[in-house]
C-alpha positions in Angstrom: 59.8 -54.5 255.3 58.5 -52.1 258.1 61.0 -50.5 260.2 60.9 -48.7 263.1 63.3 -45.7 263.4 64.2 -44.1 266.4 66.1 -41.0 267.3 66.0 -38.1 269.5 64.7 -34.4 268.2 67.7 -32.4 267.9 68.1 -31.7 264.4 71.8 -33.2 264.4 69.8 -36.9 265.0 66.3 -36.3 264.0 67.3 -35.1 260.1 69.6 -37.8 259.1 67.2 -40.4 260.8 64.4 -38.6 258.2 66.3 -39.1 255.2 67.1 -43.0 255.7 63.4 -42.9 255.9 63.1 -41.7 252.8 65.5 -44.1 251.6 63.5 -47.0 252.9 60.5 -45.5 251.5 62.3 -45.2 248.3 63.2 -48.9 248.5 59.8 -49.8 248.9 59.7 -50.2 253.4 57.5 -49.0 255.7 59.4 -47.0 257.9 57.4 -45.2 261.1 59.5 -42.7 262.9 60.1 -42.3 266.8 61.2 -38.8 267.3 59.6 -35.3 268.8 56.5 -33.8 267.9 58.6 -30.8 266.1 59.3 -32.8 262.9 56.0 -35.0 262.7 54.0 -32.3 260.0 57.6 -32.5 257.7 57.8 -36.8 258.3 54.5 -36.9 257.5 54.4 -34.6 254.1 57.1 -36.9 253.1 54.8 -39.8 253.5 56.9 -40.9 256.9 54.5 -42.5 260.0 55.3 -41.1 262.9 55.0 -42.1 266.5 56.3 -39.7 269.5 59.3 -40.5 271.2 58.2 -40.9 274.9 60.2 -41.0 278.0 62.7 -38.0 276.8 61.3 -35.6 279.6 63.7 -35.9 282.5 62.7 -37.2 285.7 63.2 -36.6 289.2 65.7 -39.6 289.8 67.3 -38.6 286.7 71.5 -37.3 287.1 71.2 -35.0 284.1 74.9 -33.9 285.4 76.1 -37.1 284.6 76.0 -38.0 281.0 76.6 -42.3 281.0 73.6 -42.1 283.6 71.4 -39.6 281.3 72.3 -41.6 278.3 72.3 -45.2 279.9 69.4 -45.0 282.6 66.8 -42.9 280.5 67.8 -45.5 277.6 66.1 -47.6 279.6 63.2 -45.7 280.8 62.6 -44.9 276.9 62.6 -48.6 275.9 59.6 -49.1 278.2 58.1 -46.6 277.2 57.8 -46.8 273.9 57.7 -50.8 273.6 53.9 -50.8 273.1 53.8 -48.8 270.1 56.8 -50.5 268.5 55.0 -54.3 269.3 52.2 -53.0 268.0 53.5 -52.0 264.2 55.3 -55.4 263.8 58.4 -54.3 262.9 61.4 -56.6 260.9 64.1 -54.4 261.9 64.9 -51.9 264.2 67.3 -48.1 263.5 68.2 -46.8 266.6 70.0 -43.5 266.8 73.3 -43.6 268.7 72.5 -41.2 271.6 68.6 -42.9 271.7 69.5 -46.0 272.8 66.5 -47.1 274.2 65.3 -48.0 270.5 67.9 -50.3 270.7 66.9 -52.1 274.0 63.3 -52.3 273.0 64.6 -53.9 269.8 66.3 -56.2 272.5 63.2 -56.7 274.2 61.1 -57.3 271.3 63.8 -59.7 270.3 64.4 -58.2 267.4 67.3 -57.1 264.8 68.4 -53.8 265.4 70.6 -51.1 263.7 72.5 -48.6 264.8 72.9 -45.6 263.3 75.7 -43.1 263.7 74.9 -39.7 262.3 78.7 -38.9 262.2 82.0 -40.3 262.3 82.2 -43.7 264.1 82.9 -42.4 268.1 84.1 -46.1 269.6 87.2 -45.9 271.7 90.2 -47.5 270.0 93.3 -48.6 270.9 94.9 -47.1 267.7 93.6 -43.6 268.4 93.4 -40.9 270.9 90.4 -40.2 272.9 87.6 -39.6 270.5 86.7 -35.6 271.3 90.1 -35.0 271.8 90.7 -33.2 268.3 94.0 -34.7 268.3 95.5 -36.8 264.8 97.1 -40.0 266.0 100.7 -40.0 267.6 103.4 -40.2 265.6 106.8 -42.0 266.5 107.5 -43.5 270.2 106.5 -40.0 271.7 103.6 -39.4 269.6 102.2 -43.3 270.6 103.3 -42.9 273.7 101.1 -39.4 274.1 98.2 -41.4 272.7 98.8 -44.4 275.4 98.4 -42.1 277.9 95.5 -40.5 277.2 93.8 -43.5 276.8 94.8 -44.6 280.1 93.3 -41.0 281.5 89.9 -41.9 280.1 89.7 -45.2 280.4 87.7 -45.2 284.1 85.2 -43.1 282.1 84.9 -45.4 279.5 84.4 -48.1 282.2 82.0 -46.3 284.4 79.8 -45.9 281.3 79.9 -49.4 280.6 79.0 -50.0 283.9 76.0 -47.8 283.9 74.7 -49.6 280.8 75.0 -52.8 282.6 72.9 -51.9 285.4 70.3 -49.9 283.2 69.7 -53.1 280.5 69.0 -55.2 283.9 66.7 -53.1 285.4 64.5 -53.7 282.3 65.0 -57.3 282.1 68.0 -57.4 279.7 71.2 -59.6 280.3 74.0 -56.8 281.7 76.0 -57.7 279.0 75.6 -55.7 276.0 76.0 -57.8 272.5 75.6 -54.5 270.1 73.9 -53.9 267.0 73.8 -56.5 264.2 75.3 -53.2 262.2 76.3 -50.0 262.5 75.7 -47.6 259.7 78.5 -44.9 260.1 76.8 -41.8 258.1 79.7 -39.8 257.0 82.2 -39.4 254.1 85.6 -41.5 254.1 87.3 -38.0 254.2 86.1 -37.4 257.4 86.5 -40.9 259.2 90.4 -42.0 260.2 91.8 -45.0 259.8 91.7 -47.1 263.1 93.3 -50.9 263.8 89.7 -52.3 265.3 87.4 -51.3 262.9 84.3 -53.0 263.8 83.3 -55.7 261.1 79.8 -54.8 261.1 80.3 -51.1 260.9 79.8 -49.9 257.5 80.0 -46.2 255.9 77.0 -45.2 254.2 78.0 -41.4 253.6 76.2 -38.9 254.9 72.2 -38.7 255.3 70.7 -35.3 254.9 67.6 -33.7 254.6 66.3 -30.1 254.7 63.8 -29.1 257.2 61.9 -26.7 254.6 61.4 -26.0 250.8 61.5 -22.5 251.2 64.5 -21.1 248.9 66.5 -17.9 250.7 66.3 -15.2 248.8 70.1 -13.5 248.3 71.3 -10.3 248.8 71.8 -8.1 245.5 75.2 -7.9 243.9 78.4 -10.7 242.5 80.3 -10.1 245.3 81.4 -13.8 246.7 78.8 -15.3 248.9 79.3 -16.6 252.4 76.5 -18.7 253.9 76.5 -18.3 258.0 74.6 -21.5 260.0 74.8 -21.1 263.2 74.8 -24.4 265.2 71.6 -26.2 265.9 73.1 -28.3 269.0 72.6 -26.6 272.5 76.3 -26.6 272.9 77.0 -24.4 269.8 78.7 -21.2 269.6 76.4 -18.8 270.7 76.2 -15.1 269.1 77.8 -16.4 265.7 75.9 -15.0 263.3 76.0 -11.3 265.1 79.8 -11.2 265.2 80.1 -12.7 261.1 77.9 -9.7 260.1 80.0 -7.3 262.3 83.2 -8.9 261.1 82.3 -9.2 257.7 81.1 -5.3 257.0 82.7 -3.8 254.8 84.5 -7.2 253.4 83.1 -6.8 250.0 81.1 -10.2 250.5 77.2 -10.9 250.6 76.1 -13.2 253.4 73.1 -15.3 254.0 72.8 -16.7 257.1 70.6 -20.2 257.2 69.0 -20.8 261.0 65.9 -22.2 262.0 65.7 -19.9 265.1 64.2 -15.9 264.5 66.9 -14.0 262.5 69.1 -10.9 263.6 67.0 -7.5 263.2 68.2 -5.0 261.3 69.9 -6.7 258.9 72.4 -4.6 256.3 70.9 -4.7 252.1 74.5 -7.0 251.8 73.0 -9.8 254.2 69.8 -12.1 254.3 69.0 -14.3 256.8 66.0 -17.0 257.5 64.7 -20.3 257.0 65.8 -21.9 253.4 67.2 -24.4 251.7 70.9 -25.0 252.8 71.5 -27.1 249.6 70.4 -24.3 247.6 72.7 -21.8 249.4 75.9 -23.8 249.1 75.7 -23.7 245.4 76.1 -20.2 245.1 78.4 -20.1 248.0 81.9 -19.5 248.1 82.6 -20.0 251.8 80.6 -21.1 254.7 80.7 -20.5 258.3 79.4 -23.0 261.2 79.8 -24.3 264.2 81.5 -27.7 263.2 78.0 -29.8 263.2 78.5 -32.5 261.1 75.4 -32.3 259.1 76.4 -28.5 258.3 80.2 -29.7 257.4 79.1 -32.7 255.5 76.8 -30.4 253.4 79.4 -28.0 252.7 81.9 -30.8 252.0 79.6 -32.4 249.6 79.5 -29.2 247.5 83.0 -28.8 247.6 82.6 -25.1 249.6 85.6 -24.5 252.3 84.2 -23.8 255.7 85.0 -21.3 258.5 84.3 -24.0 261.7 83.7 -22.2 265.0 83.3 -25.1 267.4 81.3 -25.2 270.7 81.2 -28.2 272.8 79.5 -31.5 272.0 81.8 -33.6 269.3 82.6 -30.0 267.1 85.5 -30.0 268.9 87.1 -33.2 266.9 84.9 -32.7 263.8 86.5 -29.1 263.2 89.9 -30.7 263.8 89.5 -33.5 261.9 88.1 -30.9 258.8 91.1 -28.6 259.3 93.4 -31.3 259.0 91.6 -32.9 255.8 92.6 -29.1 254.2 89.0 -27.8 253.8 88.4 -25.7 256.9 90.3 -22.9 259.2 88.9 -23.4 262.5 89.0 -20.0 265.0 88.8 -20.4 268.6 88.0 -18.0 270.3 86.1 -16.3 268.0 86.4 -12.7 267.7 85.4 -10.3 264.4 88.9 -10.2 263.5 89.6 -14.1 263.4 86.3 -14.6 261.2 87.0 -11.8 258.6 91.1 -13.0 258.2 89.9 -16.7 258.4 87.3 -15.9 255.4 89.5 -13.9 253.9 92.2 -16.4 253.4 89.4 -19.6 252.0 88.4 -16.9 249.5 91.8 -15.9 248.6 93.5 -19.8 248.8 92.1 -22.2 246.3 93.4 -25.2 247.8 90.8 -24.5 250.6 88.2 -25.2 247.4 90.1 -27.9 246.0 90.6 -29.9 248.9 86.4 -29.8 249.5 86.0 -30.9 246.3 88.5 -33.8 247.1 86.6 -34.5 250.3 83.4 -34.6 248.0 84.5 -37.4 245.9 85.3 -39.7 248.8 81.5 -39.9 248.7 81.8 -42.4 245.9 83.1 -45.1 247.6 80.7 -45.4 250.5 77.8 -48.9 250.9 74.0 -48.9 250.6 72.3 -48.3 253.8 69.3 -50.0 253.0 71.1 -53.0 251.8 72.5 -53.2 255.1 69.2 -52.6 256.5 67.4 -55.4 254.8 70.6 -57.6 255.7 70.2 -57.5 259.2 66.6 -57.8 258.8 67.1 -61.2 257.2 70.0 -62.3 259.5 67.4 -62.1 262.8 64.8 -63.7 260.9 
């Protein structure tokens, strides 16, 4: 089956699209990715085509202030752009990131079947939640409900203005306003991290998460047995900036080692107790004992999956209600604001606390219960044929 992937470059999108690529290639597909130039020599070692994602560049009628019309209307724009290349490889099925959703309207215009794919927890509104980025568990008793009511109420001319804005951008390509969705959504998280919600789409699915490291380069660690904490400092443009500078102030002298994962250039002048670089965060999580991030999910998931308890310093973005909802589950302290201080007690108290440990560990094993992506895949495939 070929498949046509699509998805934006930012690491949180672009990696997880990589590794269902892989899976598909696995399965025996012929997946061709639609993403930035950055990731095309990595997709391609893997054995991955690749096709650049046109139409990301903003333009001058773009609202980049406004995000339903930078999401909505450059969907568009993307769609038309990149419809050539897509007719052109034949695909069966299309996966369309969920912040690229112009893979999806080509998919439309192609008339094809198209997946969505959701590189975190599922973000629909529901009327059994609050607002999704509110960091808030659900309302409990008449108060607690009617707290959630209200908030819904707050954001619902958002909600509509966006739906609005997608309206107008499907028709100026062509596309009926109305949007009919995906034929599935692949929700790429683990159950521990999801919450129960009344609406529950029937052709969402969990799939667990999908990762995949940008390099094979193993991090080399600092000397010593003292307990290891791995630093990652967020990838997204709205992470926490300065966080690996204040964990190696805050943790001197904490009798700890620390290796701090990034893709960016590393702190100078590093102290013999820290390392830092471009490695393998799958190999550094198995000799970790605590990691601190910025509440990306592909960084949580990671950590989850290896049962290590995680420091979460959120920025903006959705860390805000992925930190929560990991702080809640039992497996995370999350600091706001972030000063030395609130680090080192916060790391202090997962090293100290084994029920930090031993609810990632119960996190980990929700992992078991999650579907098939590609089964979904090559379902939807069938169901457009």
């Amino acid at each position: 089956m070929r498949v046509a992937v699509v998805a934006g470059p930012d690491p949180g999108h672009a990696f997880p699209a990589i590794a269902l690529c892989e899976r598909l290639l696995a399965a025996g597909d012929e997946p061709v990715l639609f993403t930035g130039p950055r990731w095309f020599d990595a997709a391609r070692e893997a054995g991955i085509g690749v096709r650049r994602l046109k139409g990301l560049a903003p333009r001058a009628e773009d609202d980049d202030e406004d995000a339903g019309a930078r999401i909505h209307q450059r969907a568009a724009h993307i769609s038309t752009e990149i419809l050539p290349e897509m007719s052109a490889m034949l695909p069966e099925l299309v996966v369309s990131d969920v912040l690229t959703a112009g893979g999806g309207m080509a998919a439309e215009r192609l008339k094809l079947p198209w997946v969505e794919l959701s590189p975190h927890p599922l973000y629909l509104p529901s009327k059994g939640l609050p607002p999704i980025g509110s960091g808030l568990a659900v309302g409990e008793g008449v108060r607690g409900r009617a707290r959630d009511s209200v908030l819904r109420g707050l954001t619902a001319r958002a909600i509509r203005r966006g739906e609005l804005q997608r309206e107008q951008a499907r028709a100026s390509v062509g596309l009926p306003p109305q949007d009919p969705g995906p034929t599935a959504r692949l929700v790429a998280t683990l159950p521990a991290l999801e919450v129960p919600r009344p609406d529950w789409p029937d052709n969402a699915h969990l799939i667990g998460p999908l990762l995949w490291e940008p390099t094979d380069h193993v991090l080399d660690l600092p000397p010593g047995d003292e307990p290891l904490v791995m630093v990652a400092p967020s990838t997204a443009q709205t992470g926490h900036a300065g966080l690996a500078e204040t964990a190696l102030e805050a943790l001197e002298g904490a009798g700890v080692r620390v290796a701090i994962s990034m893709l960016d250039t590393p702190p100078a002048n590093l102290p013999p107790w820290a390392t830092a670089g471009l490695g393998r965060q799958d190999e550094l999580l198995r000799h970790a004992s605590v990691v601190i991030g910025g509440g990306g999910h592909g960084l949580l998931a990671k950590s989850l999956l290896a049962g290590v308890p995680i420091v979460t310093v959120p920025g903006g973005g959705d860390q805000w209600e992925l930190a929560n909802r990991a702080a809640r589950q039992g497996s995370s302290i999350l600091i706001r604001p972030l000063t030395p201080e609130s680090l080192r007690d916060a790391v202090k108290r997962l090293l100290d606390d084994p029920t930090y440990t031993q609810s990632a560990h119960s996190a980990a094993t929700t992992a078991a219960i999650v579907s098939n992506p590609i089964d979904i895949c090559h379902a939807a495939a069938s169901a457009g044929r």
